[in-house]
N, C-alpha and C positions, 0 to 999 in steps of 0.2 A: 634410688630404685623405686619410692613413688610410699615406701615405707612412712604411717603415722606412728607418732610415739608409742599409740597401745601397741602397734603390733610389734615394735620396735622390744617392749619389754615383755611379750608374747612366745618370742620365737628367743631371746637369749639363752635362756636354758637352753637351747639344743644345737649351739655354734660347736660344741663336742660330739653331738649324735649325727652325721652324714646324712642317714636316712629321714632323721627327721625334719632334717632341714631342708631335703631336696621336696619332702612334700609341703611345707611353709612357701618353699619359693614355686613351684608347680602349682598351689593354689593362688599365691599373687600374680603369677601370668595370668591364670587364667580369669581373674579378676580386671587387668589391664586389658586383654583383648577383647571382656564383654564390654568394657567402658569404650573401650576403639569403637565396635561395632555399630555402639549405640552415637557416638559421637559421629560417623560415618552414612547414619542411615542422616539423623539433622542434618548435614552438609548435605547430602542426597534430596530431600524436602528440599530445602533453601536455594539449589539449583533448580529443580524442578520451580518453583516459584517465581524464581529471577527469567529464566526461558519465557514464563507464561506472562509476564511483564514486558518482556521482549516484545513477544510473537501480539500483545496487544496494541502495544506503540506502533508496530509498525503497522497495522491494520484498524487505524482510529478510523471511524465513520463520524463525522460529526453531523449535526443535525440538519435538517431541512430548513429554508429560507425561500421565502418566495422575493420576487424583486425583477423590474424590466432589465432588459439588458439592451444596451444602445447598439445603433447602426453602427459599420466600421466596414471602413475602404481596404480591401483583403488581398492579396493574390490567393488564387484558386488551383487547385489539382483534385479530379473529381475520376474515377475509373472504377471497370468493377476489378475485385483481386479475387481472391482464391476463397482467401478466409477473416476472418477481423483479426487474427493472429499473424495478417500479412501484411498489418495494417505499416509497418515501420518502411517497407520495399517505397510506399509513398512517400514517406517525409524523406527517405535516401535523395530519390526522384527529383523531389522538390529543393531539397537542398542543393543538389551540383546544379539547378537551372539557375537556381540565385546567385552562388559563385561565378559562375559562365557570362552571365550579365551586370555582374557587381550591384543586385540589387540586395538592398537595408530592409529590415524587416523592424517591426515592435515587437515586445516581451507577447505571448499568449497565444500560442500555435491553437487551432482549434480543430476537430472531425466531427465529421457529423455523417450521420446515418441516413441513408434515403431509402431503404428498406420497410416498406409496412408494418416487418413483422421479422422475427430473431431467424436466421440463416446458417446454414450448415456450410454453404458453399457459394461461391459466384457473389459478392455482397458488393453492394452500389455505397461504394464509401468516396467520400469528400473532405479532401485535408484542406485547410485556410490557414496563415498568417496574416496581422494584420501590415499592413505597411503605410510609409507617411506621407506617401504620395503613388496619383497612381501612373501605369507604364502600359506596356503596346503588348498588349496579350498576343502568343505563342501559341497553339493547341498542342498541349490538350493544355498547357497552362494560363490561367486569365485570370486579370484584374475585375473584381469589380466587387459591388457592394454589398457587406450580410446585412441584411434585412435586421430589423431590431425584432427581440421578440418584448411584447406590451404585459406580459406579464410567464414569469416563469418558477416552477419548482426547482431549486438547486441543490446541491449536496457537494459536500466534499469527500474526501478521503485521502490520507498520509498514503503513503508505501507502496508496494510494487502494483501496475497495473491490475493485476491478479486480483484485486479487493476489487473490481470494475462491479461483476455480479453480487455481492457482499450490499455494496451500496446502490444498485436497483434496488434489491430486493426491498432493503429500508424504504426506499424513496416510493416504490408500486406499493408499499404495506400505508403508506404517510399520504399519497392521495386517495385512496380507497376510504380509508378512517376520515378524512377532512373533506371528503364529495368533489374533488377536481375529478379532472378526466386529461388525455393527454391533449393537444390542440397542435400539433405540428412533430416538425422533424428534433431527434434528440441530437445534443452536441456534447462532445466533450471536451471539457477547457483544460490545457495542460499551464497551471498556475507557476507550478517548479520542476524542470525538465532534467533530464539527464543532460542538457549544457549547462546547468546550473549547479547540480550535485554530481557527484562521485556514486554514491548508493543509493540502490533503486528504496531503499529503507525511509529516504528523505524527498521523495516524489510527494505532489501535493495536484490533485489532481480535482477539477469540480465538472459533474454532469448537469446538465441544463436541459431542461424539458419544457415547451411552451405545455399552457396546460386554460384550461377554463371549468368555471364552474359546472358539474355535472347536470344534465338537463331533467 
């Protein structure tokens, strides 16, 4: 029962007295339940802890990198949608026209933004893969070439799309502080897709901004 020897030779006296012994064992629960409690509240910590180890893995930002990014012969699907949270009705889209035609694609789906400036509604989005040769463009879908961009701000980020704004915000704080400006349209690279993983936890995803020195 959780009994030390002192207490052990404590309470023998009173294996005769009922009463007295019910308050010996009435004071050991209540001794065991404050040790529960307290043991209960650590485990409580040590989850809380493990979540917030979680909740930062899956939301890593890694740092900024600048770096060209070369030309690449793409198939194209370019339309306005609704919303950037509509953004997947495209790559649906684009997918069954590739099936339909049996065309082969490369690792590194990309969108890009053709918007000036952040939208609520109606957004001028453009999805690309790249592919290993090119084919007899379809409207609205069509082969042709991404332009390289000669110098770019990059950033990554782990886990669910949902970190998208997490890692602006880094990347707009990291030109501001280092005097770029932006210098074209913004892309974003899907490095590890959901054909790739099971959980959006193991998404790896990198934005691309051309950018030049501030004037």
């Amino acid at each position: 029962m959780g009994f030390g020897v002192e207490e052990i030779e404590e309470i023998l006296p009173c294996f005769g007295d009922v009463a007295a012994m019910k308050i010996a064992l009435a004071r050991k629960s209540s001794e065991i339940r404050t040790a529960i409690a307290a043991e209960q509240h650590k485990l409580e910590k040590i989850a809380a802890l493990c979540g917030a180890l979680d909740k930062e893995r899956v939301n890593v930002i890694y740092d900024v990198e600048l770096k060209a990014i070369k030309a690449q012969q793409v198939l194209s699907l370019r339309e306005i949608i609704p919303s950037y949270d509509a953004e997947g009705m495209l790559w649906e889209k684009l997918g069954r026209f590739m099936a339909e035609n049996s065309i082969v694609c490369d690792k590194g789906g990309c969108a890009i933004y053709h918007d000036a400036e952040y939208k609520e509604s109606d957004v001028d989005v453009e999805i690309t893969v790249p592919v290993p040769q090119t084919g007899v463009s379809k409207k609205p879908f069509q082969f042709k070439e991404l332009e390289a961009i000669p110098l770019a701000a990059t950033i990554r980020f782990s886990g669910p799309y949902e970190g998208t704004s997490a890692a602006m915000e880094k990347l707009a704080a990291w030109l501001e502080e280092n005097g770029y400006e932006v210098d074209g349209l913004i892309r974003g690279l899907s490095v590890i897709t959901p054909a790739d993983v099971q959980s959006p936890d193991d998404y790896l995803t990198e934005i691309q901004v051309p950018v030049k020195k501030a004037g």
